[in-house]
LOMAR-994234 format. One record per atom (N, C-alpha, C, O): atom name; x, y, z. Coordinates in Angstrom, 2 decimals. Layout:
BEGIN
> CA_X_Y_Z $
...
***
This chain:
BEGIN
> N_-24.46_-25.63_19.92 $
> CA_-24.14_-24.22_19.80 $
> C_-24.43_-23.76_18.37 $
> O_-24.32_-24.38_17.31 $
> N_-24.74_-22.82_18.56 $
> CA_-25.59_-22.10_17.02 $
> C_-24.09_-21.47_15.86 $
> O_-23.80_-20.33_16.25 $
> N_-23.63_-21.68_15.28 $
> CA_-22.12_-21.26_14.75 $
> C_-22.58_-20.10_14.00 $
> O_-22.84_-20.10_12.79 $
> N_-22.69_-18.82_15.07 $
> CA_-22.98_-17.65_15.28 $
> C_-21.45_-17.28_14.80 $
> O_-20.53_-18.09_14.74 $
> N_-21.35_-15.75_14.46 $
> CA_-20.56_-15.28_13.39 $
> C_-19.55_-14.37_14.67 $
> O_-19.89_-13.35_15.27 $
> N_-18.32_-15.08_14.80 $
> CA_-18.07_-14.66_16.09 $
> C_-16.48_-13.97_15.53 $
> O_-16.24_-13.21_16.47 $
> N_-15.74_-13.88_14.94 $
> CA_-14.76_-12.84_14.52 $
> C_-14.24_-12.64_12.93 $
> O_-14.58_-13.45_12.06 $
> N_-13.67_-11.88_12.73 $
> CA_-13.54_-11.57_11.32 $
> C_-11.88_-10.98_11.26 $
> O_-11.51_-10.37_12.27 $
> N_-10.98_-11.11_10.24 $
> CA_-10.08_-10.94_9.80 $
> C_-9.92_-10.22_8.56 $
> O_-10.65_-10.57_7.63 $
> N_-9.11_-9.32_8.38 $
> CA_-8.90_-8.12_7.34 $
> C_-7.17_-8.42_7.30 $
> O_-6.35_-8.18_8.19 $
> N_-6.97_-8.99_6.04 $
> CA_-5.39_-9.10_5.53 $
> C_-5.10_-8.25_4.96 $
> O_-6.02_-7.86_4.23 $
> N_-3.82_-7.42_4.85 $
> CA_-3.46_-6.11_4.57 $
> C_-1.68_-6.63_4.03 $
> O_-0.77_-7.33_4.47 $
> N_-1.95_-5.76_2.83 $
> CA_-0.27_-5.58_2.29 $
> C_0.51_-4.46_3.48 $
> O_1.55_-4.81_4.06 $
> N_0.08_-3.58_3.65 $
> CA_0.19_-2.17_4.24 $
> C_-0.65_-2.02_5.87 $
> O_-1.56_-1.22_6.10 $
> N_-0.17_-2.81_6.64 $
> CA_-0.96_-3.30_7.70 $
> C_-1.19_-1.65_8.48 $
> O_-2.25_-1.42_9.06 $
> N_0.01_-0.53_8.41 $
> CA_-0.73_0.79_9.14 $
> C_-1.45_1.88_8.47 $
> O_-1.97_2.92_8.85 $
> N_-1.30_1.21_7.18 $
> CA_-2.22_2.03_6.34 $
> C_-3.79_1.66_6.62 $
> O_-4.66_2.47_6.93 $
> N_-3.95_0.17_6.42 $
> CA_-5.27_-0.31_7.13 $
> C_-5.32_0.38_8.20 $
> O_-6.18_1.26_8.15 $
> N_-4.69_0.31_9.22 $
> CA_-5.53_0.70_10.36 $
> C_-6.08_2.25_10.56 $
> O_-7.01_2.69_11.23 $
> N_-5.36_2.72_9.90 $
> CA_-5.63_3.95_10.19 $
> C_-6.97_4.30_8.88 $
> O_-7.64_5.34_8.90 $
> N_-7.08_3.54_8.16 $
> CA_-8.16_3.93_7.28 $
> C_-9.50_3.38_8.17 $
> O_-10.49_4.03_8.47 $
> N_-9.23_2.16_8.44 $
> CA_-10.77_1.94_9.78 $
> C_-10.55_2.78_10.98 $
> O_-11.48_2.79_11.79 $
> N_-9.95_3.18_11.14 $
> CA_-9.61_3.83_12.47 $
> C_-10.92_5.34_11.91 $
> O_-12.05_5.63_12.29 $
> N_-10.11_5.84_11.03 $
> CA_-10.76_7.36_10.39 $
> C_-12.35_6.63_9.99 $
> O_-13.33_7.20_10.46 $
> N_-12.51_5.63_9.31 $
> CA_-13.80_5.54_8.72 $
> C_-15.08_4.87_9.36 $
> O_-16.27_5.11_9.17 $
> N_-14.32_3.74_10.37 $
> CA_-15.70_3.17_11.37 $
> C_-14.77_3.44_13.16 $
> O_-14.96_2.69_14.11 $
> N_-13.94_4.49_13.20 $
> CA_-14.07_4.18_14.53 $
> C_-13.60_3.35_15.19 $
> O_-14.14_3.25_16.29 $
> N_-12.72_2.61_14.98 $
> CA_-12.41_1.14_15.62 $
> C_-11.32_1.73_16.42 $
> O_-10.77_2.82_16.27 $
> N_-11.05_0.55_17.54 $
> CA_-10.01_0.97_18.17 $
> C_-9.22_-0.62_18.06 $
> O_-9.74_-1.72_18.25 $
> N_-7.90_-0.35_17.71 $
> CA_-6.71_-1.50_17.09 $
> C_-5.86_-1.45_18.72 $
> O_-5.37_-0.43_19.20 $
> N_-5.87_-2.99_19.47 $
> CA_-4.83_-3.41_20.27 $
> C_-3.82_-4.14_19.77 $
> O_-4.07_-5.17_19.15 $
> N_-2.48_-3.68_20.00 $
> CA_-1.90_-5.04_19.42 $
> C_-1.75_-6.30_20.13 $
> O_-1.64_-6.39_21.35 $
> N_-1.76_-7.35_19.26 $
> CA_-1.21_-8.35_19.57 $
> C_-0.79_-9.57_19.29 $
> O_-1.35_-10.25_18.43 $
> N_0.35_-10.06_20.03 $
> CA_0.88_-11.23_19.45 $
> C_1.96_-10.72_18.15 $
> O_2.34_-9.55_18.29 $
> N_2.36_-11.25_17.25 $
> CA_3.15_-10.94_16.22 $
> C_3.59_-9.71_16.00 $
> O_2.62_-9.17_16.54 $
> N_4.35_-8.69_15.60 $
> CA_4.41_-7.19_14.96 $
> C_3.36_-7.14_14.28 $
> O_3.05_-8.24_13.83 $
> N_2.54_-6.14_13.97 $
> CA_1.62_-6.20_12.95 $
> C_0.67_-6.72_12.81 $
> O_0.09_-6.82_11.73 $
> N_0.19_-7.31_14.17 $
> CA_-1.11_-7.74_13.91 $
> C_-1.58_-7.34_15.36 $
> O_-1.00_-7.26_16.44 $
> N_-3.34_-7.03_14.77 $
> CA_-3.83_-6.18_15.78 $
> C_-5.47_-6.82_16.09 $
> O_-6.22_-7.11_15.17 $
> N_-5.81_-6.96_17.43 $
> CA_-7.44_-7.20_17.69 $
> C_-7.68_-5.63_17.20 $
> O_-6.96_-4.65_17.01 $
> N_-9.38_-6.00_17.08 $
> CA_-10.16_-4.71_16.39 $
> C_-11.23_-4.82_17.69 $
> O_-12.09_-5.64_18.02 $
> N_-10.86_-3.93_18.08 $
> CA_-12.20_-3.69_18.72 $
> C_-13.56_-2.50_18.21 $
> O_-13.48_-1.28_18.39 $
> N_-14.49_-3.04_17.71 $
> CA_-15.61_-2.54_16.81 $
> C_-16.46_-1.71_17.44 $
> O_-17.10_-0.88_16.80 $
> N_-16.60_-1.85_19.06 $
> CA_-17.99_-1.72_19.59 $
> C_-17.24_-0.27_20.78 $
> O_-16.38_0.60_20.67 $
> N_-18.25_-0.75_21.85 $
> CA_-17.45_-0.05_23.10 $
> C_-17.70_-1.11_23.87 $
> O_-18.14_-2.17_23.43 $
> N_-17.32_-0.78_25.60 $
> CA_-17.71_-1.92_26.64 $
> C_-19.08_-2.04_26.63 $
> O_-19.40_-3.18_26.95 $
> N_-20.16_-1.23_26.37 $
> CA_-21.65_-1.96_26.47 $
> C_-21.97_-2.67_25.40 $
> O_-22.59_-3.73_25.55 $
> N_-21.59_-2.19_24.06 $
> CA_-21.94_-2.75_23.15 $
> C_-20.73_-3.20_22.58 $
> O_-20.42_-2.48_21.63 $
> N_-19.79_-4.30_22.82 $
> CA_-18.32_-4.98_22.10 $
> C_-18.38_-5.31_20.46 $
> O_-17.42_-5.35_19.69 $
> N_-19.54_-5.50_20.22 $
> CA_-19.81_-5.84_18.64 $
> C_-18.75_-7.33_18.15 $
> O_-18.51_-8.28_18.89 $
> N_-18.45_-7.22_17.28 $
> CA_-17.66_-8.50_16.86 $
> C_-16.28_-8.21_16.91 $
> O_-15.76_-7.26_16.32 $
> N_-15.86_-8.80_17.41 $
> CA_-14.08_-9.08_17.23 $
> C_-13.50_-9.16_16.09 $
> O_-13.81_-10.06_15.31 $
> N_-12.50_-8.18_15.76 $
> CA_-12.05_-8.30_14.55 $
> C_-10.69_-8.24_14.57 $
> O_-10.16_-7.62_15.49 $
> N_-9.74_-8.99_13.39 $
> CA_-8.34_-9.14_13.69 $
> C_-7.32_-8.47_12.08 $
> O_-7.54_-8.66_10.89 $
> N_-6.31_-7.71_12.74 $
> CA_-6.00_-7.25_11.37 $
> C_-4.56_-7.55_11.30 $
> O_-3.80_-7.16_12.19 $
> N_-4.09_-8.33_10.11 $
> CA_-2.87_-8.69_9.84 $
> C_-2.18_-8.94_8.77 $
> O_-2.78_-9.60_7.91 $
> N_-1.05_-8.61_8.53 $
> CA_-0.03_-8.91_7.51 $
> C_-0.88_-10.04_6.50 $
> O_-1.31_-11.10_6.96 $
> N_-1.06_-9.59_4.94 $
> CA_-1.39_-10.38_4.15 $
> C_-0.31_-11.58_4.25 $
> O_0.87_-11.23_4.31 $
> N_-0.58_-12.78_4.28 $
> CA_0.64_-13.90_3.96 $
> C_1.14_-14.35_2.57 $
> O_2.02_-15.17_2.34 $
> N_0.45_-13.69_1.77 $
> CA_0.72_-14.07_0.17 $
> C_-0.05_-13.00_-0.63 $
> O_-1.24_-12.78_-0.88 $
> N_1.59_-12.21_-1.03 $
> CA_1.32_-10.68_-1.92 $
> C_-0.53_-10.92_-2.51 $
> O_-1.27_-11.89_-2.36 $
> N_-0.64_-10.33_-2.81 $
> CA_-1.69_-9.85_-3.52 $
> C_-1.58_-9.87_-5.40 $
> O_-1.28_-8.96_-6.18 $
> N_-1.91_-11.10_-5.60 $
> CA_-1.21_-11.44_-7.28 $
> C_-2.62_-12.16_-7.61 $
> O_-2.57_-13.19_-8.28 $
> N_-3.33_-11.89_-7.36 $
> CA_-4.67_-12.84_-7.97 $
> C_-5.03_-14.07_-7.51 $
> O_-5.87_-14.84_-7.97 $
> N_-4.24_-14.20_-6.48 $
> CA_-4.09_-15.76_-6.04 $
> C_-4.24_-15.06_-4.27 $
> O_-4.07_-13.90_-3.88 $
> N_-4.57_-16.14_-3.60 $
> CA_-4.88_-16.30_-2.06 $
> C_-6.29_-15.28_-1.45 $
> O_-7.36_-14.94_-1.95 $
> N_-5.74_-15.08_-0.38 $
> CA_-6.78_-14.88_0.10 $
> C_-7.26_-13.00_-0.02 $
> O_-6.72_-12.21_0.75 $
> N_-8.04_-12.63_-0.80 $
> CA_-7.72_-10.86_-0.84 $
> C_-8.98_-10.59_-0.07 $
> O_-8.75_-9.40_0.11 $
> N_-10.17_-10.78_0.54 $
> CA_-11.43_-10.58_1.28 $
> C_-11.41_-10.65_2.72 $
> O_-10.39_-11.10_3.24 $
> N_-12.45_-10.25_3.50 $
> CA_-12.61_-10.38_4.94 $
> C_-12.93_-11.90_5.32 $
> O_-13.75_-12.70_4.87 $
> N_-11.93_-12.00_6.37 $
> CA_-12.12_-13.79_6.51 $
> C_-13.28_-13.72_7.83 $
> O_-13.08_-13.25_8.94 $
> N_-14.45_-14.30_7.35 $
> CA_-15.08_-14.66_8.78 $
> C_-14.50_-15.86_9.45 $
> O_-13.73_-16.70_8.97 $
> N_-15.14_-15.78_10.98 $
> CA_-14.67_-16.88_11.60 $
> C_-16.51_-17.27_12.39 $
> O_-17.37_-16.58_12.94 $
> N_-16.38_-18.46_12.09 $
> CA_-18.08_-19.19_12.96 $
> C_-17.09_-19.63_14.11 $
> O_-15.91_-19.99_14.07 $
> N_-18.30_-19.43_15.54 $
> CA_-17.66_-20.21_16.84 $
> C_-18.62_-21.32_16.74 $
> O_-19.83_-21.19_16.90 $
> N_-17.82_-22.75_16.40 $
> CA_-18.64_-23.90_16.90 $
> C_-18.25_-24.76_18.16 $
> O_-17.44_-24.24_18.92 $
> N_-18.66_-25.89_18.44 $
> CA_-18.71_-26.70_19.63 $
> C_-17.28_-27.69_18.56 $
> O_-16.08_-27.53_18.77 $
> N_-17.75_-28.48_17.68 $
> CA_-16.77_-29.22_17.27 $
> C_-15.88_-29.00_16.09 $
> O_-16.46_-29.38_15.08 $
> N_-14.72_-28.53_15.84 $
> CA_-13.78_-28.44_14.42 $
> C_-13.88_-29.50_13.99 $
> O_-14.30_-29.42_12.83 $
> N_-13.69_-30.75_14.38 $
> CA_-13.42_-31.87_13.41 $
> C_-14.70_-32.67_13.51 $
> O_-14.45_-33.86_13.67 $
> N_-15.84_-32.43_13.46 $
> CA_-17.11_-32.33_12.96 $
> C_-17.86_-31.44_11.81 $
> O_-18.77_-31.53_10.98 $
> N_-17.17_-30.80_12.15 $
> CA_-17.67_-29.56_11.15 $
> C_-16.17_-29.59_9.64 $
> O_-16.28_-29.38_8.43 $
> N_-15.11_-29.90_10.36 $
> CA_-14.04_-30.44_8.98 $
> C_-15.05_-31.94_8.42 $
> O_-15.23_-32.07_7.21 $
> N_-15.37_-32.51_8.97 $
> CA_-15.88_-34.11_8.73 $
> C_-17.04_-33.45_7.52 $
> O_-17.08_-33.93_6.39 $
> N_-17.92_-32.32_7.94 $
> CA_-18.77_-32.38_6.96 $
> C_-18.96_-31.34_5.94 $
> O_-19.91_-31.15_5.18 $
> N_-17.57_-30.54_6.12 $
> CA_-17.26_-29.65_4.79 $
> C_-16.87_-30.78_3.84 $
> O_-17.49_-31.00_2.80 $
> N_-15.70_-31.57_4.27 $
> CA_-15.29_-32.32_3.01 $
> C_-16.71_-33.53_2.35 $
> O_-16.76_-33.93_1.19 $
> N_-17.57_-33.85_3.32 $
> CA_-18.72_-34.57_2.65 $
> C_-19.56_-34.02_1.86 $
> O_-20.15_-34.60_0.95 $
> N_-19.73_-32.29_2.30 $
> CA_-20.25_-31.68_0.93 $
> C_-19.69_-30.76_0.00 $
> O_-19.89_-29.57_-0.23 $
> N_-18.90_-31.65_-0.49 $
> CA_-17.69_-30.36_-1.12 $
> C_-17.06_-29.39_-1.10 $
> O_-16.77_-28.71_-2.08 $
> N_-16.74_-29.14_0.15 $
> CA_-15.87_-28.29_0.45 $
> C_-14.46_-28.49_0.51 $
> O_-14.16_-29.61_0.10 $
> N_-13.22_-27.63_0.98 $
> CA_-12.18_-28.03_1.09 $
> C_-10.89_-27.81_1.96 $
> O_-9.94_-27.16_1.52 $
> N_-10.89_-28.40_3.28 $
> CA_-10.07_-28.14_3.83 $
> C_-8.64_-27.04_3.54 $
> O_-7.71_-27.19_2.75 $
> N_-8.83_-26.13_4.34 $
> CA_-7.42_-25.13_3.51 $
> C_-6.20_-25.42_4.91 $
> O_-5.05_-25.84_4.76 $
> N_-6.69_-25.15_5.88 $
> CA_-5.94_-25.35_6.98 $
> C_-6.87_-26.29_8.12 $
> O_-7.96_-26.06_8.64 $
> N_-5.72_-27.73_8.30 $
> CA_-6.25_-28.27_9.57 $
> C_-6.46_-28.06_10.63 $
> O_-5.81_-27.04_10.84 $
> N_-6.99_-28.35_11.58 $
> CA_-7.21_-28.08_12.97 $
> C_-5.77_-27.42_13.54 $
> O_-4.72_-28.05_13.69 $
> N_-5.95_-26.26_13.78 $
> CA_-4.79_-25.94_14.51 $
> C_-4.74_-25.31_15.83 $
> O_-5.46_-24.33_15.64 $
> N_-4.42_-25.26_16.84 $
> CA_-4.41_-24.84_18.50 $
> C_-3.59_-23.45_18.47 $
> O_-2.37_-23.29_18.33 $
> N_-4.64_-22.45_18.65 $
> CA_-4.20_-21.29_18.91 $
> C_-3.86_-21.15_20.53 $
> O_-4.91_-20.75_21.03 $
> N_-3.01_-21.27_21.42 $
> CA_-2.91_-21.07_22.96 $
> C_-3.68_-20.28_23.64 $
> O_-3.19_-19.17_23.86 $
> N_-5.28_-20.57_24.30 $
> CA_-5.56_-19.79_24.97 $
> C_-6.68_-19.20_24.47 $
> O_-7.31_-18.40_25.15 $
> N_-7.04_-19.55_23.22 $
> CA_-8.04_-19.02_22.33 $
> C_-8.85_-20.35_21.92 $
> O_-10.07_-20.50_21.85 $
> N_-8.02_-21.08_21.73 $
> CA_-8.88_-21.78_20.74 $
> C_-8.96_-23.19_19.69 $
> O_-7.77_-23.50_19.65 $
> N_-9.58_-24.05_18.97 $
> CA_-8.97_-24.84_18.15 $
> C_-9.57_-24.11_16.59 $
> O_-10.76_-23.78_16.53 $
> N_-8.75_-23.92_15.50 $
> CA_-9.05_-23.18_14.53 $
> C_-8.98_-23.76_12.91 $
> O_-7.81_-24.06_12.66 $
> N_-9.86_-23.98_11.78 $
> CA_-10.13_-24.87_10.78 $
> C_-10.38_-23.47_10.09 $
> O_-10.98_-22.45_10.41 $
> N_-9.41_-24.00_8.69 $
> CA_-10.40_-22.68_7.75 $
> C_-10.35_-23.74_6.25 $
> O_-9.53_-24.63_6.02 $
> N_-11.36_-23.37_5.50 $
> CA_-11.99_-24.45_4.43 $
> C_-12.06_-23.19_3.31 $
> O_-11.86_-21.99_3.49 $
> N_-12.41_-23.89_2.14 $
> CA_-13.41_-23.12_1.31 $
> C_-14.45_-23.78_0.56 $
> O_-14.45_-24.84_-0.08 $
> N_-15.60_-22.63_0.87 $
> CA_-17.08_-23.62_0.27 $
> C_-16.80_-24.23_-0.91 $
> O_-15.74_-23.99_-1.47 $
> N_-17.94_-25.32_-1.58 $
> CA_-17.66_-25.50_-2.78 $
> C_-17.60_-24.01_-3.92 $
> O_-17.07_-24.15_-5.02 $
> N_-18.19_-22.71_-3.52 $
> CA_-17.55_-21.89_-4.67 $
> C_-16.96_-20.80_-4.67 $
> O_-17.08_-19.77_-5.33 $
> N_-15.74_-21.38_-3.20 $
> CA_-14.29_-20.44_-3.08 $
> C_-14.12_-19.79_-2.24 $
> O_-12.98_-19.40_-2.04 $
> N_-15.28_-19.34_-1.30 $
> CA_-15.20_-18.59_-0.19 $
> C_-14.49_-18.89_0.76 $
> O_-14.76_-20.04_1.10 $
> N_-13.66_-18.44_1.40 $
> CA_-12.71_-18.86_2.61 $
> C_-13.31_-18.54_3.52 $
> O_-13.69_-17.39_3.77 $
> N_-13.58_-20.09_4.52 $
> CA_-14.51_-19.90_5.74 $
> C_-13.76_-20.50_6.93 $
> O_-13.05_-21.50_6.80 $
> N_-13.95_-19.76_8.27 $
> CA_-12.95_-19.92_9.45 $
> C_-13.93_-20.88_10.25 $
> O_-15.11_-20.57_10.11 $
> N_-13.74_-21.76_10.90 $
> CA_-14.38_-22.55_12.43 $
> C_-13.66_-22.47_12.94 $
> O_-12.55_-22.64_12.44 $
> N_-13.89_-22.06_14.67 $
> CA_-13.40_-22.39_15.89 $
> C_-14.36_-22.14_17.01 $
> O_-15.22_-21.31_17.31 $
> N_-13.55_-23.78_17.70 $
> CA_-13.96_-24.11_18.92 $
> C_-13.06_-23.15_20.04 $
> O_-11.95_-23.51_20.44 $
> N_-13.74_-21.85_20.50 $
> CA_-13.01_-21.42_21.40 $
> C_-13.10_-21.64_23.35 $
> O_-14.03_-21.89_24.11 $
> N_-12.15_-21.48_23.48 $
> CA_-11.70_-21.99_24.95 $
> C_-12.33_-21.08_25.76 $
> O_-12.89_-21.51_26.76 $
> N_-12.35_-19.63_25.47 $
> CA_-13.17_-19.05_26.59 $
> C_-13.86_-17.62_25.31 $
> O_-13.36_-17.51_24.19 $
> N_-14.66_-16.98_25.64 $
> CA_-15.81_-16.58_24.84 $
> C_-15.66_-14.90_25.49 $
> O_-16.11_-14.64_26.61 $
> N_-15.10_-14.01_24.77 $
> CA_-15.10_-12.22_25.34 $
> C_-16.23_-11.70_25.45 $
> O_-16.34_-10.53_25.82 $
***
């Protein structure tokens, strides 16, 4: 499988302030789900769905430290193949393999120069 660029994440201090600023500026339409405050993005319409996008509660204020950018996510075939060969070329595991119910198995790393990058092996494909 080609680890085609299959969803993206937007962390927010002010999670309805976000939405309503993509809402006004590209159009998106926000479902919720799962947690308070966190929402699928839907980008596209039904002919054209575009990429999946997810918007949620920053987990660590905004102090110069963690994560402040759009997190991509690659869909691959194997997480712990693809963990096996971030850490062989310097990369660095940030979060292990973890089982989202129903979605997915989910790895996020950062390249060797800092970028926070998502893999998952998902269970069924929108």
């Amino acid at each position: 499988m080609p680890a085609n660029l299959a969803s993206f994440a937007i962390h927010a201090d002010d999670v309805d302030r976000a939405r309503l600023f993509y809402e006004a500026v590209f159009g998106w339409a926000f479902e919720p789900w799962g947690p308070p405050g966190f929402y699928l993005i839907h980008t596209g319409t039904d002919d054209a769905p575009g990429v999946q996008g997810l918007l949620q509660q920053r987990h660590v204020p905004r102090t110069g430290t963690g994560l402040t950018g759009v997190e991509p996510t690659f869909a691959v075939d194997d997480v712990d193949a693809v963990a096996a060969r971030v850490t062989a070329n310097g990369g660095t595991i940030t979060m292990p393999k973890s089982v989202i119910p129903t979605v997915g198995a989910l790895i996020r790393f950062l390249d060797p120069e800092g970028n926070e990058i998502g893999a998952m092996r998902y269970e069924m494909r929108t």
